[in-house]
C-alpha positions as CSV (number, residue, x, y, z in Angstrom):
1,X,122.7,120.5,113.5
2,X,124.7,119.9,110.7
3,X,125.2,122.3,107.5
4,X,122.8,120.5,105.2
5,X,119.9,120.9,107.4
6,X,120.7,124.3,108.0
7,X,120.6,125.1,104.8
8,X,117.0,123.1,104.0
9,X,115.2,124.4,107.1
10,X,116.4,128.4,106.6
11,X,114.8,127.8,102.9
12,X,111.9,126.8,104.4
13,X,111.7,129.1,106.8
14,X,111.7,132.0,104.7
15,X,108.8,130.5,102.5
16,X,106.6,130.1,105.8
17,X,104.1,133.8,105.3
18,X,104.4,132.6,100.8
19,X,102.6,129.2,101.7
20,X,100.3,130.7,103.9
21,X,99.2,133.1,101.7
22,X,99.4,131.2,99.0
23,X,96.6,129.1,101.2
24,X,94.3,132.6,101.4
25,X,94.3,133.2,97.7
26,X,92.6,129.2,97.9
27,X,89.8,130.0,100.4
28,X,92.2,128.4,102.9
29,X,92.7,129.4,106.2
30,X,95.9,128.3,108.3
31,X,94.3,127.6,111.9
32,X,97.7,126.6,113.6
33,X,100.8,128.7,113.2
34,X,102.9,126.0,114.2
35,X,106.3,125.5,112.6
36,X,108.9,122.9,113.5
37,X,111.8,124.7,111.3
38,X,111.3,128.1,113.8
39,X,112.2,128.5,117.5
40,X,110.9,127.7,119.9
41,X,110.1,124.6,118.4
42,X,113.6,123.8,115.8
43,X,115.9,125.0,119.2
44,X,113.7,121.8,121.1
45,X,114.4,119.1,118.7
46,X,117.4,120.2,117.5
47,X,119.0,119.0,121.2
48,X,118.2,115.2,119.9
49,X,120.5,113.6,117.5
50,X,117.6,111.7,116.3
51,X,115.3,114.7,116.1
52,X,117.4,117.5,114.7
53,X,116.4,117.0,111.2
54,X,112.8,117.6,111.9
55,X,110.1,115.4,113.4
56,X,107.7,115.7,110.3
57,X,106.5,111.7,111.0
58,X,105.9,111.8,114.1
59,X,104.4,115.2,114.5
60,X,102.0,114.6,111.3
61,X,101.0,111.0,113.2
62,X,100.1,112.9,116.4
63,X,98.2,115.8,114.1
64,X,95.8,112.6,112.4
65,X,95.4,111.1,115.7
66,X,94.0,114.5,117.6
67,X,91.6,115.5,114.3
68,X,90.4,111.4,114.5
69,X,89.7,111.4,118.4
70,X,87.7,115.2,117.3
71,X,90.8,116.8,119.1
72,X,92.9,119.9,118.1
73,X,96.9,119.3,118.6
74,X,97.2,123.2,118.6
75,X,95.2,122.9,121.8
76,X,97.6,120.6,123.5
77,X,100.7,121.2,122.2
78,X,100.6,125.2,121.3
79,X,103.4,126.9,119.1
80,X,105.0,130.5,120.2
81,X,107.3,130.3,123.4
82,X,104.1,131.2,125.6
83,X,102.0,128.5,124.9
84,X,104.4,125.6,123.8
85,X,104.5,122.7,125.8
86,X,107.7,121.4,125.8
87,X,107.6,118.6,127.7
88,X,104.9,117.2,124.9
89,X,107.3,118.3,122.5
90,X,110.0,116.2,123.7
91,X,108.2,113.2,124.1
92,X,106.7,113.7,120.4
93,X,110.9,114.0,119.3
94,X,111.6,111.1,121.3
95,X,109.2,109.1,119.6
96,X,109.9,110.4,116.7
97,X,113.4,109.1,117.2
98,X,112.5,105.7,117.9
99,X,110.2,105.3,115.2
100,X,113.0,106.1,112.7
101,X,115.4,104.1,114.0
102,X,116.6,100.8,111.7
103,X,114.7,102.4,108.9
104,X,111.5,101.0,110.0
105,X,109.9,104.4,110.0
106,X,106.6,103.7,108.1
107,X,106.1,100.1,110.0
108,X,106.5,101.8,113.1
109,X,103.9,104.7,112.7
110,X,101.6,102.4,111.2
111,X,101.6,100.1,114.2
112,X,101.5,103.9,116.9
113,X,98.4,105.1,115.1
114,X,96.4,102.0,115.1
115,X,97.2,102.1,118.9
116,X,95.6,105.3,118.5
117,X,92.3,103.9,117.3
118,X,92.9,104.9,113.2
119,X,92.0,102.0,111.6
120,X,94.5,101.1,108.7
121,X,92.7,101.1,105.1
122,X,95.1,100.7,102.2
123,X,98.6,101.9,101.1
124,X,99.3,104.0,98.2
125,X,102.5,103.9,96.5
126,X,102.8,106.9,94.6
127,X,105.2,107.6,91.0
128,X,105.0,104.2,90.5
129,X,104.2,104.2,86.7
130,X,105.5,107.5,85.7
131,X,108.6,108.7,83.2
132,X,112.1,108.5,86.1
133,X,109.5,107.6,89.1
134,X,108.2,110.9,89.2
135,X,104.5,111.4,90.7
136,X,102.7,114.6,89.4
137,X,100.4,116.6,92.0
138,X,97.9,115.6,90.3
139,X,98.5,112.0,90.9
140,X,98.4,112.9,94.5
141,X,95.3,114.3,94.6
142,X,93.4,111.9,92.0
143,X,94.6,109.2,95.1
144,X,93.0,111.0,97.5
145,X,89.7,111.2,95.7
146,X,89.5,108.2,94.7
147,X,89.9,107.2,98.3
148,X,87.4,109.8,99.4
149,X,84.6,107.8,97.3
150,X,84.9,104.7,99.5
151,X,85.4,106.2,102.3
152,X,84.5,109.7,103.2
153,X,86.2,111.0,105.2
154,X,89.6,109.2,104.8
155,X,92.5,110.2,107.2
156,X,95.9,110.3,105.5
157,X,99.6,109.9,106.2
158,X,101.4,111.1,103.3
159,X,105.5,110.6,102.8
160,X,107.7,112.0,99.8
161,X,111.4,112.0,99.2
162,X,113.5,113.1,96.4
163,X,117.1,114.0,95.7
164,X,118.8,117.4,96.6
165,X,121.6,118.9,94.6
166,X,125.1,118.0,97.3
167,X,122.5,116.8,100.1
168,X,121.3,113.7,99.2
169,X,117.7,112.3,99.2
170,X,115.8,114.4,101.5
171,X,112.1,113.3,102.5
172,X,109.1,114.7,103.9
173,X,105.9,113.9,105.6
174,X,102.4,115.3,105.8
175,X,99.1,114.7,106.5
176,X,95.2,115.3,105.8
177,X,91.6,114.5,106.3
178,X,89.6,114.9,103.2
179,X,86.2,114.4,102.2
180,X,83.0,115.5,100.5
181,X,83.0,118.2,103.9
182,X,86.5,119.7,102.6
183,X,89.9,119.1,103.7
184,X,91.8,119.6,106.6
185,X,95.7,119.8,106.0
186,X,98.8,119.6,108.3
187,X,102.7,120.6,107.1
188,X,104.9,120.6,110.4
189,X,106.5,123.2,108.5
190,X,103.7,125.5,107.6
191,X,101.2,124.7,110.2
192,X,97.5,123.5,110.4
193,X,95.2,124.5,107.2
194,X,91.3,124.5,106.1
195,X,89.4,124.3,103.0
196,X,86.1,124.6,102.7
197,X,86.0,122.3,99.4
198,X,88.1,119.4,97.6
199,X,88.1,122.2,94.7
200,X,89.7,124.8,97.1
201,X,92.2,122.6,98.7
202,X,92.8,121.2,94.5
203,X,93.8,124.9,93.6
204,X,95.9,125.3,96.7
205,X,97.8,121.8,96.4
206,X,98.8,122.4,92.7
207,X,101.4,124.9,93.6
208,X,102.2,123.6,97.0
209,X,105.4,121.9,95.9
210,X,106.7,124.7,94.2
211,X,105.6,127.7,96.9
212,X,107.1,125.4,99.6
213,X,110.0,124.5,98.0
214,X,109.4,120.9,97.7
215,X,110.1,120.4,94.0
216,X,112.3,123.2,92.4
217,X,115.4,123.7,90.6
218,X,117.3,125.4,93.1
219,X,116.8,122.9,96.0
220,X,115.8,120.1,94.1
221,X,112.9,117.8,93.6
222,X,110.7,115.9,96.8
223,X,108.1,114.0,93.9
224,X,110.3,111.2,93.2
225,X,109.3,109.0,95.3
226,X,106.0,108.8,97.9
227,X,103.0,106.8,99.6
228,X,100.0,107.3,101.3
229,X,98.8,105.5,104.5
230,X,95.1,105.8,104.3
231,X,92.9,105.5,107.5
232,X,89.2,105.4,108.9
């Protein structure tokens, strides 16, 4: 693993109990302790040239397919070293792999989760009219309700990217099923969430960024650029 993504995932790492109880002061509750930046799991992927950045996209796509099929991932793929299934793992980082290869990432988990049964609905570009290309949060989340009124609930894949201070752009993927019943949320970094309301998982998305170290002066800013893959 090379220097630059050392540095990103031990940042991470050390804001993994802040963004879960960041989710408890929102009526959240994290249901799946999983993280891909801790080991067992980072020592896994990290073996794969392809993988050893993270698996974010094809982990999140595997998360939306269990919670569309009424599964649980935690349940198959488990997260400490007593429960982890690592030959699931590897296949997920192998897939992951091949879906990001010839930077045809999006086009490629697109086509896997419709072979999963999610039926494609729209695509969202996000930051598309604002000052530099910047999206707000609040941007994000006016998306996802908007989507939410014509079609409830609305499974989404959500990507963002932005440029790092010496590292580059660095990008990021998510995912979440939302809808007048609450929201369900999934950061490969953070784990598995629930919120009882839209309002709850509102207030807990606001600082997200910031508690997660997504958009901040020190490691630099993930809103520049972003879409969202909506689903049914």
């Amino acid at each position: 693993m090379d220097n630059a993504t050392d540095w990103i995932l031990n940042h991470v790492v050390m804001n993994i109990s802040t963004v879960r109880a960041h989710a408890a002061a929102n009526n959240g509750q994290c249901v799946w302790r999983f993280s891909q930046v801790k080991d067992p799991v980072r020592a896994i992927i990290s073996l794969h040239p392809g993988s050893r950045g993270g698996i974010c996209a094809m982990l999140s796509a595997h998360w939306l397919a269990s919670e569309h099929r009424g599964e649980q991932l935690q349940g198959r793929l488990g997260h400490a070293r007593h429960d982890l299934d690592h030959g699931m793992l590897g296949t997920i980082a192998t897939q992951h792999a091949m879906a990001s290869a010839g930077n045809r990432q999006e086009d490629n988990i697109d086509g896997w989760m419709q072979s999963q049964g999610l039926v494609f609905d729209r695509r969202e570009l996000l930051g598309t009219g604002a000052a530099g290309g910047h999206f707000s949060k609040d941007e994000l989340l006016d998306t996802i309700e908007t989507r939410i009124a014509a079609r409830d609930p609305s499974y989404a894949f959500i990507s963002f990217s932005g440029r790092y201070a010496g590292l580059g752009t660095q990008g990021h993927i998510v995912a979440g099923v939302f809808g007048s019943a609450g929201a369900r949320f999934f950061d490969p970094n953070y784990g598995a969430f629930t919120f009882a309301s839209m309002a709850d998982f509102r207030s807990f998305f606001r600082w997200y960024f910031k508690k997660a170290h997504y958009g901040s002066s020190m490691m630099g800013n993930m809103q520049e650029n972003g879409y969202v893959l909506f689903y049914h």
